[in-house]
N, C-alpha and C positions, 0 to 999 in steps of 0.2 A: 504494500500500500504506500502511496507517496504522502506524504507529508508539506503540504501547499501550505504557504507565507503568505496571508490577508493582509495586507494594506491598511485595511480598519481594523480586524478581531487580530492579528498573528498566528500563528502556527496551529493550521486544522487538518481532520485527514481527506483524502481525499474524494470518501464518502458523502461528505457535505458541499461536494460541489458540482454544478452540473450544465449541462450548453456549450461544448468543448467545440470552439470553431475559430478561424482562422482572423485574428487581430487586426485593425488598420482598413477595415473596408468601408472607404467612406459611398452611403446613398447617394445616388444621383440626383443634384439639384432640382430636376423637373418631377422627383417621384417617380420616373421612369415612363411619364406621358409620351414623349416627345420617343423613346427607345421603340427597335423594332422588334418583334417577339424573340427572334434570334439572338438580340442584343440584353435581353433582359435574362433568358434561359443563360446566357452566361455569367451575368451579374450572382444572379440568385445561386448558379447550383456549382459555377466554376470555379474551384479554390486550389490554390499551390497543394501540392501535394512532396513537399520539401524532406529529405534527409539530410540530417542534422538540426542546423538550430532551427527554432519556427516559433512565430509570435501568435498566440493561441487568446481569446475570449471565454472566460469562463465565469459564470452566477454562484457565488456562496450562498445557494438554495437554503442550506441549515443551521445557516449562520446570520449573517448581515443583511442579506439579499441582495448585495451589489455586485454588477459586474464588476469582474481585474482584468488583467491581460497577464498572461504569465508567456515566458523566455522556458523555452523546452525544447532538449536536445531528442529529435525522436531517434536516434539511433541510440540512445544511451537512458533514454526514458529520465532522462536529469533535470532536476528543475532549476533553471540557472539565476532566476529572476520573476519575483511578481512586480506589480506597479498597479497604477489607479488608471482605471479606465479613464480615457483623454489624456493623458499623458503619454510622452514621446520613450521610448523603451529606452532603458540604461544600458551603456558600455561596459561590455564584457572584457575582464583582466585577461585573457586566454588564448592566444591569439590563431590557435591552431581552427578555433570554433568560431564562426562571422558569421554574421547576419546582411541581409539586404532588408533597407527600410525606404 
């Protein structure tokens, strides 16, 4: 079981959290009016599918109720980083593991 760092509560397990999807996807200004169904089918359903680091959205359902973004190595299942939803993800000491933001 991993053990996730809440921004509001601290150190909960991973039981208590839920909505695991992929960080930093900003909605389209127009709500997607203006998009074509092909364009919106990619909004909605196409996400990085990244090894290694990946910046992840997740709900502390049984805790706080607020979205975090958590810094997650999926190759190593490592939790490198949480943060407050709307904030910009912190610099990683590590230099072997990068991110793209």
């Amino acid at each position: 079981m991993l053990l996730i760092e809440c921004p509001h509560c601290g150190p909960r397990a991973e039981t208590e959290y839920a909505g695991c999807s992929e960080a930093h996807i900003a909605r389209p200004e127009s709500g997607g009016l203006d998009m074509t169904d092909a364009e919106w089918v990619e909004w909605v359903f196409w996400r990085k599918n990244t090894k290694g680091v990946y910046l992840e959205r997740w709900n502390h359902a049984a805790g706080c109720r607020r979205w975090i973004n958590c810094m997650r190595d999926t190759v190593t299942n490592e939790i490198l980083a949480t943060y407050k939803a709307g904030e910009k993800p912190p610099k990683i000491a590590d230099a072997e593991r990068e991110y793209k933001f």
